[in-house]
DOBA-668144 format. One record per residue (C-alpha): x, y, z; residue in three letters. Coordinates in Angstrom, 2 decimals. Layout:
BEGIN
ATOM    east   north      up rest
ATOM       X       Y       Z  ALA
...
//
This chain:
BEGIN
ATOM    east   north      up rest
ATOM  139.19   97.50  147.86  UNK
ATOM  141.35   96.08  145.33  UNK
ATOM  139.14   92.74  145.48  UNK
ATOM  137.90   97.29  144.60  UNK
ATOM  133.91   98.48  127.65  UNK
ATOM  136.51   96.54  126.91  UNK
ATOM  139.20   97.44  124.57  UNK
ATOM  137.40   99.44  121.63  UNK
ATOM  138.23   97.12  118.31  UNK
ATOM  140.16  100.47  117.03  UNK
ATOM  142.11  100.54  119.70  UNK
ATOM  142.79   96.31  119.36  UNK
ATOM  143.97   97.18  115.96  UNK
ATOM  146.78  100.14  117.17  UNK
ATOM  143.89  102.63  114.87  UNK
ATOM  142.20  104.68  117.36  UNK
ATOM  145.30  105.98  119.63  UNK
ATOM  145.65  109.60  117.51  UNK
ATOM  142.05  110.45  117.74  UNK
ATOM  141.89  109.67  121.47  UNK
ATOM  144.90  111.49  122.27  UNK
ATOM  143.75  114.46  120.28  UNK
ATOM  140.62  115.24  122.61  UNK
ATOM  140.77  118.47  124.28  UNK
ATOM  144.09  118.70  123.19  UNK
ATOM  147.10  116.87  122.56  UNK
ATOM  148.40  116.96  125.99  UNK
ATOM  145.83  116.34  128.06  UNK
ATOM  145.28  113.35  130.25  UNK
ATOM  141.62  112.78  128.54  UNK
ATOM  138.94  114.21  127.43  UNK
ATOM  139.07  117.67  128.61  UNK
ATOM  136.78  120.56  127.00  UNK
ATOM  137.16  123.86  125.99  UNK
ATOM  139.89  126.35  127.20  UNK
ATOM  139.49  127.64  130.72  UNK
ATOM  138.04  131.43  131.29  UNK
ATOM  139.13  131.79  134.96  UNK
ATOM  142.06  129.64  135.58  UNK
ATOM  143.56  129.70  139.27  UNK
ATOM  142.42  129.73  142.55  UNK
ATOM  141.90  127.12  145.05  UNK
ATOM  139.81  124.09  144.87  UNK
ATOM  139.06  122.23  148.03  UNK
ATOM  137.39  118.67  148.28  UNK
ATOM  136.13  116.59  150.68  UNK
ATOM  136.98  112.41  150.63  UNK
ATOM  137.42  109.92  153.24  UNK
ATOM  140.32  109.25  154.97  UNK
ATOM  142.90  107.09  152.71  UNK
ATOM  142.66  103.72  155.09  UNK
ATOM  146.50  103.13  155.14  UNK
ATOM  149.43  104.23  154.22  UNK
ATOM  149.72  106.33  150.85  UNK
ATOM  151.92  103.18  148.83  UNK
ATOM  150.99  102.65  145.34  UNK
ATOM  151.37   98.89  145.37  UNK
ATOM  149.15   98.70  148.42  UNK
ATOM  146.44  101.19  147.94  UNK
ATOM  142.96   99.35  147.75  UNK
ATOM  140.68  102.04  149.27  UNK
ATOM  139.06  105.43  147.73  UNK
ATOM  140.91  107.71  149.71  UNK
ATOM  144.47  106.56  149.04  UNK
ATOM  143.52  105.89  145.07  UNK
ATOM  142.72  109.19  145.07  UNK
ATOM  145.95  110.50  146.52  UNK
ATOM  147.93  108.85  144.25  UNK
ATOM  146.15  110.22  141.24  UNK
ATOM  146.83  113.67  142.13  UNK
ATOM  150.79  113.34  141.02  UNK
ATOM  150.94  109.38  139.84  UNK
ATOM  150.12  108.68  136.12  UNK
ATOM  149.00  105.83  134.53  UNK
ATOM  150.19  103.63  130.88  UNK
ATOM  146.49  105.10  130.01  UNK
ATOM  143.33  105.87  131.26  UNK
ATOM  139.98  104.01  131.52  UNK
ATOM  136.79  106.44  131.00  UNK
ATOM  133.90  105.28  131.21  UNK
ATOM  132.90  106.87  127.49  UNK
ATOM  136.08  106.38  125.33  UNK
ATOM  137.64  103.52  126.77  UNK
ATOM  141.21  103.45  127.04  UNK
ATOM  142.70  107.37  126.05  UNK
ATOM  146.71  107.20  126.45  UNK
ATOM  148.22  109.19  129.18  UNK
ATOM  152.02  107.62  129.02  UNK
ATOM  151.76  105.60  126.58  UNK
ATOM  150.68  106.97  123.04  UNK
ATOM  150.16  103.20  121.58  UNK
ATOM  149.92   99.85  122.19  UNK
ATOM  149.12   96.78  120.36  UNK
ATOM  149.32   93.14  120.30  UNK
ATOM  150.70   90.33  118.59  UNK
ATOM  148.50   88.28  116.28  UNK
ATOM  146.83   86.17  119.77  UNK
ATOM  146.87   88.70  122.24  UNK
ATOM  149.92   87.14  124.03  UNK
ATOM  152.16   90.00  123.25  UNK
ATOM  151.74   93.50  124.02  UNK
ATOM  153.69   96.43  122.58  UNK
ATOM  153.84   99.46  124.00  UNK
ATOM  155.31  102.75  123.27  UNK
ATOM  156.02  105.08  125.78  UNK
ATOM  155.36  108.80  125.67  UNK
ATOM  158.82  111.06  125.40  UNK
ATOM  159.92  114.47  127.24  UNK
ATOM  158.22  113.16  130.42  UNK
ATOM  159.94  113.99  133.41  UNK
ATOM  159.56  112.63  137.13  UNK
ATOM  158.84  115.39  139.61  UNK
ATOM  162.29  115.31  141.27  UNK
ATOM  163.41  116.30  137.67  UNK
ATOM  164.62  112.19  136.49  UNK
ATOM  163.48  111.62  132.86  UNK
ATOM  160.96  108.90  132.41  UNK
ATOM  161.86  106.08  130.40  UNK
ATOM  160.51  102.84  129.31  UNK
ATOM  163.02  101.15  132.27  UNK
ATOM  160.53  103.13  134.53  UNK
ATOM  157.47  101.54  132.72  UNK
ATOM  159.19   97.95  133.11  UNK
ATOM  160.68   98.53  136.60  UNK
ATOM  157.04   99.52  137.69  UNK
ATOM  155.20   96.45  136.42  UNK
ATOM  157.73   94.03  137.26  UNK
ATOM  157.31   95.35  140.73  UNK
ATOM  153.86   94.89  140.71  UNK
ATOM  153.86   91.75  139.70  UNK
ATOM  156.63   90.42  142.19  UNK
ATOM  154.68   88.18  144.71  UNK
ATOM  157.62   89.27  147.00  UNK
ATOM  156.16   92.82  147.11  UNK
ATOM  152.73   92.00  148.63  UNK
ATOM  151.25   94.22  145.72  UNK
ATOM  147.65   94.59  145.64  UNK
ATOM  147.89   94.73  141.64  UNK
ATOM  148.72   90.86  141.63  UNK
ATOM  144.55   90.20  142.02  UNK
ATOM  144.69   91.86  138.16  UNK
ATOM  147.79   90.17  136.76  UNK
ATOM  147.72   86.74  138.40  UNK
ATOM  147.47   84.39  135.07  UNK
ATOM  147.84   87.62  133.40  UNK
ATOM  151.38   88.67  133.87  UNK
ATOM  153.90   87.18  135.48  UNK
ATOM  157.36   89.10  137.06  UNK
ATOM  160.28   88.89  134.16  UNK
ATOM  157.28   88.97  131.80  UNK
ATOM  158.06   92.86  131.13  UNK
ATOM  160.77   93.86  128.67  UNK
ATOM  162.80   96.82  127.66  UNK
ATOM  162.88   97.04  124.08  UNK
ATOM  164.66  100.16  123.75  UNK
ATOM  163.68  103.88  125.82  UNK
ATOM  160.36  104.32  124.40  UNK
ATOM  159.32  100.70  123.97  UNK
ATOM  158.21   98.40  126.22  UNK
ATOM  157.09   94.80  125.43  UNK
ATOM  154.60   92.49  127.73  UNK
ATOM  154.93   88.85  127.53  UNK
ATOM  151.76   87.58  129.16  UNK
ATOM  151.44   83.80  130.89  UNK
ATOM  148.06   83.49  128.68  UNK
ATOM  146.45   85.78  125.37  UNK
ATOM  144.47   88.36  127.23  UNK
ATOM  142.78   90.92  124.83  UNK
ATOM  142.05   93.30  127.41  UNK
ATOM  145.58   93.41  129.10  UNK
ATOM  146.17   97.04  128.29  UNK
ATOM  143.48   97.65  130.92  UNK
ATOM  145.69   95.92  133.27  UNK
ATOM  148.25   98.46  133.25  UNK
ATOM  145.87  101.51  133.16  UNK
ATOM  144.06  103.28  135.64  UNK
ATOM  141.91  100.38  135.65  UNK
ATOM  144.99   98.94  137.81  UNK
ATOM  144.61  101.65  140.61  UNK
ATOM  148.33  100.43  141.77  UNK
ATOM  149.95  100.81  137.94  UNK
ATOM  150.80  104.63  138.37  UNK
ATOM  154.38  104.63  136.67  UNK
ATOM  157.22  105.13  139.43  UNK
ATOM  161.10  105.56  139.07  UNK
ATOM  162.91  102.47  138.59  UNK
ATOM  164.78  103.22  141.58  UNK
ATOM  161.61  104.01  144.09  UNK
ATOM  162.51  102.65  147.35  UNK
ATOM  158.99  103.07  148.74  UNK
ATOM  159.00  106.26  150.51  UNK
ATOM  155.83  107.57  148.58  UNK
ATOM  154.21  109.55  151.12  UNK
ATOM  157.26  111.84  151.98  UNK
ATOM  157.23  112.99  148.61  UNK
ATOM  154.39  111.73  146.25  UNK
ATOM  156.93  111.31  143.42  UNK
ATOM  154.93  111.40  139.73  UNK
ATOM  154.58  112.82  135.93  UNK
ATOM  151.30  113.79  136.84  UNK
ATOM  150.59  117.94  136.48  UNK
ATOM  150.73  118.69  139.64  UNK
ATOM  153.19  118.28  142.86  UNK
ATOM  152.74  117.57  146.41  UNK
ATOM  152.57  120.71  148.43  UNK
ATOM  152.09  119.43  152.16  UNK
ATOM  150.42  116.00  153.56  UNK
ATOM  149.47  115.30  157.08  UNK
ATOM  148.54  111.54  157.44  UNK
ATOM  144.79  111.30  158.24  UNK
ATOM  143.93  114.87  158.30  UNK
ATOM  144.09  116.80  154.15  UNK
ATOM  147.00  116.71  151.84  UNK
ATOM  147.58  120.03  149.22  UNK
ATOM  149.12  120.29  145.39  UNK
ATOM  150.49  122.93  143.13  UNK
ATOM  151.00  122.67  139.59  UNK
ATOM  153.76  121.15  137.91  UNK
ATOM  155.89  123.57  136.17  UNK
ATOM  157.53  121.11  134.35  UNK
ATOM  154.64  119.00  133.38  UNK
ATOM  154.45  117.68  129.86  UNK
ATOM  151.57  118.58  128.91  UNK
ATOM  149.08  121.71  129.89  UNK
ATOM  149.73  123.93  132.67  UNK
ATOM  147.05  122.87  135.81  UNK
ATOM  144.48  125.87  135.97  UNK
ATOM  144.17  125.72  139.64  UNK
ATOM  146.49  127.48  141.80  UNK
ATOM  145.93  125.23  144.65  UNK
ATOM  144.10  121.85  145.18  UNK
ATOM  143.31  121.30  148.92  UNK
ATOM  141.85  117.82  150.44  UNK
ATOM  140.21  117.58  153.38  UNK
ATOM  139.91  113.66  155.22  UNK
ATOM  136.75  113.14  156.91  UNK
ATOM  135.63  110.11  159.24  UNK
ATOM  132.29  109.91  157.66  UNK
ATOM  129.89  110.84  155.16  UNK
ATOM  127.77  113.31  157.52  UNK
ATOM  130.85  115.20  158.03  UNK
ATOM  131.47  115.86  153.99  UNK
ATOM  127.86  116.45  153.95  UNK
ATOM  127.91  119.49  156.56  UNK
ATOM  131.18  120.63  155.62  UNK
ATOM  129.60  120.68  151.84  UNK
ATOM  126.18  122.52  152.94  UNK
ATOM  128.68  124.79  154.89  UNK
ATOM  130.64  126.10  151.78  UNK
ATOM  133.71  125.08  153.35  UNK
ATOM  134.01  122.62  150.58  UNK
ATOM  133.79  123.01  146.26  UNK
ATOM  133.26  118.93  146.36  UNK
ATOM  132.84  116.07  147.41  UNK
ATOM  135.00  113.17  145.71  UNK
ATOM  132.39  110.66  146.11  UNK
ATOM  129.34  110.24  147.87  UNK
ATOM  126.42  107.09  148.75  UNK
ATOM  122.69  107.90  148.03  UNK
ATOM  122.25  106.81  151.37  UNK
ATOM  123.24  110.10  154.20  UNK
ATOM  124.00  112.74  151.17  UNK
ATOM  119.80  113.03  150.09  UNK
ATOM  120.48  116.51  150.72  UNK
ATOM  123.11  117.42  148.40  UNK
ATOM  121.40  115.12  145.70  UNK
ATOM  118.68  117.75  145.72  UNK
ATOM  120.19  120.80  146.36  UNK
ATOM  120.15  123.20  143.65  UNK
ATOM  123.20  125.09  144.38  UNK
ATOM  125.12  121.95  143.75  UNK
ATOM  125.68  119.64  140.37  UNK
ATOM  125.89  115.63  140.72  UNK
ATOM  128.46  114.29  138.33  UNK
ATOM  126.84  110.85  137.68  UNK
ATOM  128.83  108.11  136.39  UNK
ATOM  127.35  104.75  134.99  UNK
ATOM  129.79  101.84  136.68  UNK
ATOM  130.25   98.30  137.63  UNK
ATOM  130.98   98.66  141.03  UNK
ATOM  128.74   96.83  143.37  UNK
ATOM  128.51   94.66  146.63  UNK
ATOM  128.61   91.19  146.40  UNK
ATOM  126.62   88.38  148.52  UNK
ATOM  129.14   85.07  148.57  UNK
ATOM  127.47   81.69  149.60  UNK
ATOM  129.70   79.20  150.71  UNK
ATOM  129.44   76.10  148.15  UNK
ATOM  131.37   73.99  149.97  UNK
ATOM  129.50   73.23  153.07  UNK
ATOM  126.57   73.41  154.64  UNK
ATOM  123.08   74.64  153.34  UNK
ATOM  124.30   76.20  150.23  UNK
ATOM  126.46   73.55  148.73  UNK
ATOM  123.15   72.92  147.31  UNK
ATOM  122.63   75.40  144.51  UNK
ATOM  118.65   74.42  144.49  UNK
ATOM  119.23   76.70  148.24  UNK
ATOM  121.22   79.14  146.50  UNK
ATOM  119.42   80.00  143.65  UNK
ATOM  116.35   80.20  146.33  UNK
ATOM  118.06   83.08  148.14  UNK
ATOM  118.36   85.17  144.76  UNK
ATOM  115.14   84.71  144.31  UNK
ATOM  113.78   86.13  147.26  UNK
ATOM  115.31   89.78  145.76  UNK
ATOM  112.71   92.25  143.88  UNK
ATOM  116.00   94.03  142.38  UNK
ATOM  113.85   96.94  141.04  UNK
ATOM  112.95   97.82  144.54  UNK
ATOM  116.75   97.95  145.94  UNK
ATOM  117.39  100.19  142.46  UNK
ATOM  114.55  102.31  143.67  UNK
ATOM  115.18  102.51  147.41  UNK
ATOM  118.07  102.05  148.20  UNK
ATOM  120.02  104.28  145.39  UNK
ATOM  117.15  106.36  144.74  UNK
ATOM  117.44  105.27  140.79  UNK
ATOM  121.48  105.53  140.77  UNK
ATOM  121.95  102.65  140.03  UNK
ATOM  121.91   99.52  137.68  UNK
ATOM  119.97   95.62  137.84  UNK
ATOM  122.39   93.10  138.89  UNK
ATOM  121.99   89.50  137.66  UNK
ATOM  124.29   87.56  139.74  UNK
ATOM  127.63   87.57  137.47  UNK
ATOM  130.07   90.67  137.25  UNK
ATOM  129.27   91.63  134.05  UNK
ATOM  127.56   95.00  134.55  UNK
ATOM  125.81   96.76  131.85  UNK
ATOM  128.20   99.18  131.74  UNK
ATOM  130.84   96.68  130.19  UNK
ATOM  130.21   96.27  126.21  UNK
ATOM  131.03   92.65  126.34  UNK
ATOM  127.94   92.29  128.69  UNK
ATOM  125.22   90.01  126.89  UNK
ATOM  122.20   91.89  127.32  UNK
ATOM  119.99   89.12  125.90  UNK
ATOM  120.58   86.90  129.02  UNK
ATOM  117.56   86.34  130.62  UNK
ATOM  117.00   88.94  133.61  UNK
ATOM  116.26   87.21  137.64  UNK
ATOM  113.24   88.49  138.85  UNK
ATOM  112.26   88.14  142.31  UNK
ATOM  109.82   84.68  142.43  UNK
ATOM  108.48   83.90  145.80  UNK
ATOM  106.97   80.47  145.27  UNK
ATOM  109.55   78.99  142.93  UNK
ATOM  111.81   79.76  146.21  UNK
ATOM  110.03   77.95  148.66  UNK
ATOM  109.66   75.08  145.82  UNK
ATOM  113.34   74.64  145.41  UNK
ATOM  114.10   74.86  149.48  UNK
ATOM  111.69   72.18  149.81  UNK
ATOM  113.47   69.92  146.49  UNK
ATOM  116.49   70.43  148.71  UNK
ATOM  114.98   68.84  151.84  UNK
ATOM  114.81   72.90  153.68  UNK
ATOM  110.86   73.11  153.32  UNK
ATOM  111.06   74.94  157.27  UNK
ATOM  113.84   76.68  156.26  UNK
ATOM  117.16   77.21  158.05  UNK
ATOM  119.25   79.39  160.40  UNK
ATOM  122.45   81.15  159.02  UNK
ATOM  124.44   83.93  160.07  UNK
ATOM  125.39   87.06  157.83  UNK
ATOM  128.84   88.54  158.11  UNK
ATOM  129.61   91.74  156.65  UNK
ATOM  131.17   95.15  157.07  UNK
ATOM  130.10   98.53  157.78  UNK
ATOM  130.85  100.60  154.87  UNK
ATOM  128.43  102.54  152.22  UNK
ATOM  124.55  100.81  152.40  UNK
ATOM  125.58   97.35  153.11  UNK
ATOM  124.05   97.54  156.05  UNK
ATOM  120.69   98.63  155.65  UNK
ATOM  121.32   95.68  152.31  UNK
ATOM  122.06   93.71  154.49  UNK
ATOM  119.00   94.06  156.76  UNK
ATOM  116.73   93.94  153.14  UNK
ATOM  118.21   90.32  152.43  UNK
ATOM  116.75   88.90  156.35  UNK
ATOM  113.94   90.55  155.69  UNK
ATOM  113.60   88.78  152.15  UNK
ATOM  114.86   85.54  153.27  UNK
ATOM  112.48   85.59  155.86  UNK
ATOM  109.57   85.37  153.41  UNK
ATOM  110.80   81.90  152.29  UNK
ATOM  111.75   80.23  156.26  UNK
ATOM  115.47   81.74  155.79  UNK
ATOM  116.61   82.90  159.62  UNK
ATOM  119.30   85.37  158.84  UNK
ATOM  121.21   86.71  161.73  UNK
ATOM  123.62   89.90  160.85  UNK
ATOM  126.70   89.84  162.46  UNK
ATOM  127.94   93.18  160.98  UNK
ATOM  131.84   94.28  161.85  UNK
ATOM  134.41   97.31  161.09  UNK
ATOM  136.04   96.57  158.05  UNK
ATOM  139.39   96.06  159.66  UNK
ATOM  138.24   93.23  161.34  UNK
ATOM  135.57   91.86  158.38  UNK
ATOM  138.68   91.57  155.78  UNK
ATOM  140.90   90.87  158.70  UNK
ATOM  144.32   89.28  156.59  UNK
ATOM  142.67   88.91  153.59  UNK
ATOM  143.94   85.06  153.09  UNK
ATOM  141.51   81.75  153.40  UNK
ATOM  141.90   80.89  157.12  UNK
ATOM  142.08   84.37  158.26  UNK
ATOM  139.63   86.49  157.66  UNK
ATOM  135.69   86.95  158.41  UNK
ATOM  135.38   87.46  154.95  UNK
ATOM  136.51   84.36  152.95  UNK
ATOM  136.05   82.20  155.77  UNK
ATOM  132.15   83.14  156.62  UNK
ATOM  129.30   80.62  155.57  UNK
ATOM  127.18   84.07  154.23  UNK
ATOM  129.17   87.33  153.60  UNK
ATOM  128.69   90.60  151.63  UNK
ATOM  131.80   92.51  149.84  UNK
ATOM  132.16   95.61  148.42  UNK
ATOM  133.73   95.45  144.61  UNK
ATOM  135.20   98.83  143.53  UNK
ATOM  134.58   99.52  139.38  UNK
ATOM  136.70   97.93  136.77  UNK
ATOM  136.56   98.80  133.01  UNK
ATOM  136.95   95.39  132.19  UNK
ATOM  135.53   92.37  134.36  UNK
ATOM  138.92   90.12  133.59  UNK
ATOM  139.85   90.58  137.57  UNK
ATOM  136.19   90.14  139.18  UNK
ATOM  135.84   86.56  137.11  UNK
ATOM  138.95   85.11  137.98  UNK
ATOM  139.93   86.22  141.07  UNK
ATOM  136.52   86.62  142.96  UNK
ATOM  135.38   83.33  141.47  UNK
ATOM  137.87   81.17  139.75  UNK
ATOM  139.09   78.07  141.17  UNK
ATOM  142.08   79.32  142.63  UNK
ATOM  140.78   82.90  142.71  UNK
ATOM  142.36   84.82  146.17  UNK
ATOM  139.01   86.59  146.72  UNK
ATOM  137.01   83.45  146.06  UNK
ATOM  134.92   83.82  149.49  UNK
ATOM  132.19   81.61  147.63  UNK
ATOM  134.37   79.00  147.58  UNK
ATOM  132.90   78.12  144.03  UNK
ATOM  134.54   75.19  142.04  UNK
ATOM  133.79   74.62  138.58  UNK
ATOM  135.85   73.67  135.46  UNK
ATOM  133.41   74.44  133.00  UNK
ATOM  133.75   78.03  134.39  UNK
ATOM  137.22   78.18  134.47  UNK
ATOM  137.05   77.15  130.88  UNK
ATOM  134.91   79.71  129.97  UNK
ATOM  136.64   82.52  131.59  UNK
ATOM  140.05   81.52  129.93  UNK
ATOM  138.64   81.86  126.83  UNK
ATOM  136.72   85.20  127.25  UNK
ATOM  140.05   86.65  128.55  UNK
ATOM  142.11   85.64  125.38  UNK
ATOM  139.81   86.70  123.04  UNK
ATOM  140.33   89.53  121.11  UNK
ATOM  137.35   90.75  118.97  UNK
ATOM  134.19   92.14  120.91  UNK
ATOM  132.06   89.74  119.06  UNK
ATOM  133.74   86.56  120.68  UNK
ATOM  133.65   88.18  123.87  UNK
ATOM  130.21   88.64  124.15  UNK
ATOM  129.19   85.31  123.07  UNK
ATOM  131.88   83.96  125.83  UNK
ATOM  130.25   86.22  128.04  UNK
ATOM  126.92   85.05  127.72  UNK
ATOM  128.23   81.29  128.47  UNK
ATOM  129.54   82.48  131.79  UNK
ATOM  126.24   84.57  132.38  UNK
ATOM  124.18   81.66  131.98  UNK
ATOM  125.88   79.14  133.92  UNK
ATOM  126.60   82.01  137.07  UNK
ATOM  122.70   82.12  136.74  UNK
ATOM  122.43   78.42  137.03  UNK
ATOM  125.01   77.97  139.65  UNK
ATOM  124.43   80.73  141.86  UNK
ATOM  127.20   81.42  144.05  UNK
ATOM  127.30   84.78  144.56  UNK
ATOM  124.20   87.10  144.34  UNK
ATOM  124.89   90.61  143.06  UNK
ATOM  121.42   92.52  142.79  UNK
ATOM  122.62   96.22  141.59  UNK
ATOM  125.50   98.09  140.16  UNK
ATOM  125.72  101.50  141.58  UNK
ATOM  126.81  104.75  139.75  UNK
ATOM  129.90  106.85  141.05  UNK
ATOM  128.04  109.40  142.18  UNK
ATOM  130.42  113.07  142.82  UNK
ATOM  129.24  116.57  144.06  UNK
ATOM  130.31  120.00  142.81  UNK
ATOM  129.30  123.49  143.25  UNK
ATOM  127.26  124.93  140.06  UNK
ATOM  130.20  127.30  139.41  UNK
ATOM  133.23  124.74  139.64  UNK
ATOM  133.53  123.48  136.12  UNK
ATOM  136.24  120.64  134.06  UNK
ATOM  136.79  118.53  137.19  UNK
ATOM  136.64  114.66  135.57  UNK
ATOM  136.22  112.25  137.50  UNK
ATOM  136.25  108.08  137.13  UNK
ATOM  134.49  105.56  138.62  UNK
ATOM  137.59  103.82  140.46  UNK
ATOM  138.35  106.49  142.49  UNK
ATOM  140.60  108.88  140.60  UNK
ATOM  140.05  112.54  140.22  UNK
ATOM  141.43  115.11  137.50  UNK
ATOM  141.29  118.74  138.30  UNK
ATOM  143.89  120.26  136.35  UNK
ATOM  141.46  121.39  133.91  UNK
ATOM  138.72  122.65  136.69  UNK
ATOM  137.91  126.44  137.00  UNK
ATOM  135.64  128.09  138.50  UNK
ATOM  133.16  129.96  136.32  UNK
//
């Protein structure tokens, strides 16, 4: 969900934007490889169903980011080994506090309906994304960021971002990073799924609503002819389906797949695993403002009852990374590795439950949602708990009714005393500090107040130079520690299956897949 590295100091500076564009070729979306030796044919790959309706400013789930990837295109693109390589945008840079962006927009781009792409397009988009009128899911990134009227045409291939604070990783904001920031007409009038209107390289062929939707190239694409012919997706109810369908050769891939179900493919030598390091994860809220753990003493006892190497190990099989109770992941170069790493420690537990008057422990209930392994986490955190007098009772729910309106007062999720969430990857962690636990944060299930926090997070959002960040970052990593309102043990890795002979297929982290440059060998 949309609730589903940092800017290289090159690419701060306006210096690194030639290079970047340059790999595999001017034209391509990103890093790319060699020349193709077999292009054409028909690639067919297996994902979920897309939840809802195929709308770029409401798409929060894998399926439906990946089905506007296929024709949408993004300001730029977030890898997880560059950083930010331009895709509409050639370069950007800000003014001397990160308050202003400027961005110039890439020329000879058309729409698919054959409508040139402008920088009106580019403003038209973000405005609309940043319209609370809209309902866009893209206002979890920009709120304090970027407010509507703060986008400005500065003439067709210039585009100007005034922000409501400095932010010196904004241009993440408005890349894929954003899931919702693919660049539509200024005239779109929200009829996306009739005809998946984009830049991208290729066009929509067919779609049938919760059943597989099919593309052809682009012939008018900017850049590079797509090498595939055809590129087929198949929707599927549940993992064991993809799995079958995979071991079946009725499929060339699998989007994405969990460690748990899909132990097969992970060892099957007929098949590669594309393996990406992210900062995607599930997160365990704890209410702080009522019952047992307003008392942090009873938080910070719950964290401890997790051996994190073991979840790493079971669990994911290895995929995956420690957690340390704050967002920042390892993957993220802001991330201060020196913080001191929770370990799992029985008997200080049990110490602190008895300093906060639980010495026999206490009954709670766990809500959560059936999706990926949080339930069999969910069934590892009772069983820890129990260790230390903790009576955990799962109350586990379809994710429809878990997230339920997604506002405080209606929904399982923000309202429950004990709840676990799943947090799709971000290249940046501007989005998972302030709006999953910022004062006034709309994802804030913990309920966590705290203006020293608050503080902290403004300033590691305006600054510009990696070095500040860190330091920031290590503030906020040491007080999350201290305070303890949400426990997040691992960081899994975006894990993707492909037949030995399919070949060029890049893939992210947040859900978007590039096959134009995939053969077969």
């Amino acid at each position: 969900m949309g609730r589903r590295e940092f800017l290289r100091l090159g690419t701060v500076l306006g210096m690194s934007i030639p290079m970047l564009g340059a790999i595999g070729g001017a034209s391509s979306a990103f890093a790319a490889g060699n020349a193709a030796r077999n292009p054409g044919g028909t690639i067919r790959v297996g994902m979920s169903v897309p939840a809802g309706a195929i709308d770029p400013l409401t798409v929060a789930d894998t399926g439906g980011v990946c089905m506007v990837t296929q024709t949408g295109e993004f300001l730029a693109v977030s890898t997880p080994d560059v950083g930010l390589v331009p895709q509409l945008a050639t370069s950007w840079k800000p003014n001397s506090d990160g308050s202003v962006w400027t961005f110039k927009i890439r020329s000879g781009v058309k729409f698919h309906n054959g409508q040139p792409m402008t920088a009106a397009d580019v403003v038209a988009t973000i405005d609309r994304l940043a319209d609370p009128e809209n309902g866009s899911v893209a206002l979890s990134a920009f709120a304090g960021a970027l407010s509507k009227g703060g986008s400005r045409l500065i003439d067709d291939a210039t585009v100007e971002f005034r922000l409501d604070a400095p932010n010196g990783n904004f241009p993440y904001l408005v890349s894929s990073d954003n899931f919702n920031a693919v660049i539509l007409p200024a005239n779109y009038c929200g009829d996306f799924e009739k005809h998946f209107i984009g830049t991208g390289p290729f066009r929509l062929k067919k779609f049938t609503s919760r059943a597989r939707a099919s593309f052809v190239p682009n012939a008018d694409y900017w850049g590079d002819t797509a090498f595939p012919d055809l590129t087929e997706f198949v929707f599927y109810d549940n993992v064991q389906a993809q799995v079958l369908a995979m071991q079946g050769g009725q499929l060339d891939m699998l989007l994405h797949v969990p460690v748990q179900g899909s132990q097969a493919l992970l060892d099957d030598p007929h098949l590669r695993v594309l393996s990406l390091k992210s900062s995607a994860h599930q997160e365990l809220h704890m209410r702080t403002d009522r019952g047992p753990f307003a008392d942090k003493r009873v938080r910070r006892a719950l964290a401890l009852c997790l051996n994190r190497e073991n979840l790493v190990k079971g669990l994911f099989r290895g995929r995956a990374s420690l957690g340390n109770d704050s967002p920042f992941a390892p993957v993220f170069a802001s991330t201060d590795l020196a913080t001191p790493q929770r370990h799992e420690d029985i008997p200080l537990a049990k110490g602190l439950l008895a300093q906060a008057g639980f010495a026999n422990g206490f009954a709670v209930t766990l809500t959560t949602e059936r999706f990926l392994e949080i339930p069999d986490y969910a069934v590892v955190i009772q069983n820890a708990a129990r260790r230390v007098g903790i009576d955990i009772r799962l109350n586990i729910e379809d994710q429809a009714s878990y997230y339920g309106g997604a506002r405080f007062g209606q929904s399982d999720w923000l309202d429950s005393t004990l709840g676990i969430e799943d947090y799709a990857h971000r290249g940046v962690p501007n989005t998972l500090l302030s709006a999953t636990l910022g004062s006034s944060g709309p994802f804030n299930a913990a309920h966590f107040k705290n203006a020293a926090y608050d503080r902290l997070v403004a300033e590691y959002i305006a600054a510009l130079d990696p070095a500040s960040q860190r330091d920031i970052a290590g503030k906020i990593q040491r007080l999350l520690l201290e305070e303890t309102p949400v426990i997040i043990g691992y960081f899994y890795d975006w894990l993707s299956v492909v037949k030995n002979n399919l070949t060029g297929v890049r893939a992210t982290a947040s859900a978007a897949l590039y096959l134009d440059r995939a053969y077969f060998i």
